[in-house]
LUMMIDO-909865 format. One record per residue (C-alpha): x, y, z; residue number from 0. Coordinates in steps of 0.1 Angstrom, whole numbers. Each point is the difference from the previous one (the first is absolute). Layout:
<sites>
{{X Y Z} NUM}
...
</sites>
This chain:
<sites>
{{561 375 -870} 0}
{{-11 -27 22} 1}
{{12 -6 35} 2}
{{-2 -24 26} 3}
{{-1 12 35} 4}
{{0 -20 37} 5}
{{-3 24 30} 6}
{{4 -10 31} 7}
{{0 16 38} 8}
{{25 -10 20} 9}
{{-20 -9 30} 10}
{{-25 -25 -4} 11}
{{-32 -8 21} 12}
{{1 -25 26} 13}
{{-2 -29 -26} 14}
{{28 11 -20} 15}
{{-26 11 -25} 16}
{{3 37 -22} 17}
{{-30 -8 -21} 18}
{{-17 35 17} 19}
{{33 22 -11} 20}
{{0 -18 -33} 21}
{{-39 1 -2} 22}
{{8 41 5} 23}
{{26 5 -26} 24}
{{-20 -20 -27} 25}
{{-33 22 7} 26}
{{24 28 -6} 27}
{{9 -16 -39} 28}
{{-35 -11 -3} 29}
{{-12 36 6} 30}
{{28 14 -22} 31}
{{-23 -9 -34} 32}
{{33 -14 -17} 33}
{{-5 -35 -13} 34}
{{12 -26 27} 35}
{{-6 -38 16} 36}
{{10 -14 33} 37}
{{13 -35 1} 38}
{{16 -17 32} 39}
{{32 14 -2} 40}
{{-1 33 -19} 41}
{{-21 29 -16} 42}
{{3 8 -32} 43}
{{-7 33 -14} 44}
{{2 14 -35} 45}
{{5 34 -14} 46}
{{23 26 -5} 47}
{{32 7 18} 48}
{{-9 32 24} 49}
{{-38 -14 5} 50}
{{9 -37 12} 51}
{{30 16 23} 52}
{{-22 24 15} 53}
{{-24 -31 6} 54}
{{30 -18 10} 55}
{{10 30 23} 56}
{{-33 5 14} 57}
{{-10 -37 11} 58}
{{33 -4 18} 59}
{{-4 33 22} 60}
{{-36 -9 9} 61}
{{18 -36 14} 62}
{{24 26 19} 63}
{{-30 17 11} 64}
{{-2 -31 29} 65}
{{32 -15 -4} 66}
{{33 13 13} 67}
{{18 -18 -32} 68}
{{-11 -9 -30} 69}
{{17 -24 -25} 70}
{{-10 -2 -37} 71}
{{13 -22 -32} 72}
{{-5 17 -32} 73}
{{9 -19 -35} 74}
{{-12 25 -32} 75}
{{-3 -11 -35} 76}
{{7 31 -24} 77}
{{-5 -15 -41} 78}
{{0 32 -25} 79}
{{-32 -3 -21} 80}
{{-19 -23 24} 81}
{{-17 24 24} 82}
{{-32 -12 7} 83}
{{-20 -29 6} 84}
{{32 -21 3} 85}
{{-12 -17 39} 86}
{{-23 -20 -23} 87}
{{13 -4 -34} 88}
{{37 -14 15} 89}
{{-18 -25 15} 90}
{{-23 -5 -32} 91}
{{37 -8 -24} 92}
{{10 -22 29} 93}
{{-36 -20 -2} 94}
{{-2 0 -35} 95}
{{39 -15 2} 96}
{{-14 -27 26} 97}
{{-27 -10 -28} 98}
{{26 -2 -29} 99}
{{20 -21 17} 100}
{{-29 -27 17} 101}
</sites>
């Protein structure tokens, strides 16, 4: 499975900013040895079901850890025979579609 996860405190700094909580809860992915990227707006994270939601599980308590309320947005993608290595190849089909069709 692959999900896409934004966590986010619900206090910011005095800018408005949550890049330190966020910074936080991606270390915590990064550390988890699952395959994952960070992009703007999400992390993804790739792996089986119980592993990536004890990631999931894990990053958003250690946001908690300084944060009195944390909100998260979780969107999984669960495809029966595609397991792993699918962060890369779906976007792989959709370049390869791109080329195709220039």
């Amino acid at each position: 499975m692959i999900v896409a996860i934004s966590i986010s405190p619900s206090g910011a700094d005095e800018t408005g900013g949550v890049s330190e909580a966020v910074a936080e809860a991606v270390q915590v992915i990064r550390d988890s040895g699952l395959p994952n990227e960070t992009n703007s707006m999400f992390t993804n994270i790739e792996g089986e079901w119980d592993e990536v939601m004890a990631v999931v599980k894990a990053a958003v308590f250690k946001v908690a850890e300084t944060s009195p309320r944390v909100g998260f947005v979780l969107k999984a993608d669960i495809r029966q025979g595609f397991e792993t290595g699918q962060m890369t190849a779906k976007v792989e089909r959709v370049e390869a579609a791109l080329e195709k069709n220039a």
